[in-house]
C-alpha positions as a Markdown table, in Angstrom:
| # | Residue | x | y | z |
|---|---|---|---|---|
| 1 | Unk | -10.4 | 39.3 | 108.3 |
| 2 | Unk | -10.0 | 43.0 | 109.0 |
| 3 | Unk | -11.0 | 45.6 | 106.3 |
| 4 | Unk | -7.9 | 46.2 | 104.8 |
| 5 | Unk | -7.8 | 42.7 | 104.2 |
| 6 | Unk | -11.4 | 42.6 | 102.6 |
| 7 | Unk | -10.2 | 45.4 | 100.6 |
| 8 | Unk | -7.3 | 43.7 | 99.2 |
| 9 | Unk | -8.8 | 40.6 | 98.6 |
| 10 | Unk | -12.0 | 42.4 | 96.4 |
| 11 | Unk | -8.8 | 44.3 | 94.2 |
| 12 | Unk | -7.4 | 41.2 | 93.5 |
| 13 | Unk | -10.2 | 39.7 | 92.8 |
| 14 | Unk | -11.5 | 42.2 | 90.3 |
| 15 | Unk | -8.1 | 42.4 | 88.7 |
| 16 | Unk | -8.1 | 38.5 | 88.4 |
| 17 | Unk | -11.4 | 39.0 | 86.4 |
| 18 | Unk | -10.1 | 41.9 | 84.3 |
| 19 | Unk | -7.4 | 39.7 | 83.0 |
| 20 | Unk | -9.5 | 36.8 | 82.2 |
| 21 | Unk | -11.6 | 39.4 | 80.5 |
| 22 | Unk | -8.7 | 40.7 | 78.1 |
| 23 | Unk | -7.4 | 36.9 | 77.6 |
| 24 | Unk | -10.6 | 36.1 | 76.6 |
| 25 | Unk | -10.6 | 38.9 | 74.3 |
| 26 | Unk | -7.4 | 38.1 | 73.2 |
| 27 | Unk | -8.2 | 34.4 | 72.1 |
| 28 | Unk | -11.3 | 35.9 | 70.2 |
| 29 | Unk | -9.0 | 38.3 | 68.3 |
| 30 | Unk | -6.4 | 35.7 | 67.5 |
| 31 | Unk | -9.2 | 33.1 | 66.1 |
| 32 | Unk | -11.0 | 35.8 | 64.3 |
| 33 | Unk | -7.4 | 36.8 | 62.8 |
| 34 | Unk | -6.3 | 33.1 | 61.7 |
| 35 | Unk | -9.3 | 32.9 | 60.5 |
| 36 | Unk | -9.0 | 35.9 | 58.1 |
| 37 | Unk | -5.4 | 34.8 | 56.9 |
| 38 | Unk | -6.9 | 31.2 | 56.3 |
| 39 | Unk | -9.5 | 32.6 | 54.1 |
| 40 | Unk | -7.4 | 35.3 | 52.4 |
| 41 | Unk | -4.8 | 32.3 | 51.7 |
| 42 | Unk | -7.8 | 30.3 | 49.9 |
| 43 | Unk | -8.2 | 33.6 | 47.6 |
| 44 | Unk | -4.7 | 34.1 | 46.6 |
| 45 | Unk | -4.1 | 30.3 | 46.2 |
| 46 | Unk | -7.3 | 30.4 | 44.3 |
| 47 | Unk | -6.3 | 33.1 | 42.2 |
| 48 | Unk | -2.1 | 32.2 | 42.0 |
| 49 | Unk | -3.1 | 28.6 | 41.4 |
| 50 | Unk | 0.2 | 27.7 | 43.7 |
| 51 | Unk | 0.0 | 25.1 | 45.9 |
| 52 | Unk | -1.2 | 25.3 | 49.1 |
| 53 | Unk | 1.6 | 26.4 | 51.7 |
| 54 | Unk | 2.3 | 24.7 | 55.2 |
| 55 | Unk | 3.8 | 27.0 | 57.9 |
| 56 | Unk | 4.6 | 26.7 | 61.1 |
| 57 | Unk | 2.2 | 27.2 | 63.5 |
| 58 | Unk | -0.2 | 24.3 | 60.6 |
| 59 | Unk | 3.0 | 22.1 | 61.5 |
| 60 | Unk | 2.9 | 22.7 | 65.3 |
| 61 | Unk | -1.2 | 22.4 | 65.3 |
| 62 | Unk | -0.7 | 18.7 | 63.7 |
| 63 | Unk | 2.2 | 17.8 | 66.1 |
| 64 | Unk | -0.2 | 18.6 | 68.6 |
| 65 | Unk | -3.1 | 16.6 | 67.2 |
| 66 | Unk | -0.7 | 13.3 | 66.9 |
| 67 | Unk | 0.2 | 13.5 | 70.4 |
């Protein structure tokens, strides 16, 4: 390989890395956020006394899991 070619390779190397850096940043955020609407839910179901709600992404998860 020539320079240039070295020199392309490292940028896309380092920008391969950067973006597995910010997905895994990403995945952190969303799993902290579910997290935080699952607990909130508890409160408000807690405090409401209505029963518990199943959304979409709860029906997607247990499609998933009979699969």
């Amino acid at each position: 390989m020539n320079c240039p070619d070295d020199l392309r390779l490292l940028h896309q190397e380092a920008a391969l890395l950067a973006l597995l850096e910010r997905v895994a940043l990403l995945e952190r955020a969303l799993s902290f956020e579910v997290r935080q609407r699952e607990r909130m839910e508890e409160v408000i179901l807690k405090l409401t006394g209505l029963p518990r709600r199943v959304d979409r992404l709860e029906r997607d998860r247990a499609a998933r899991g009979q699969q």
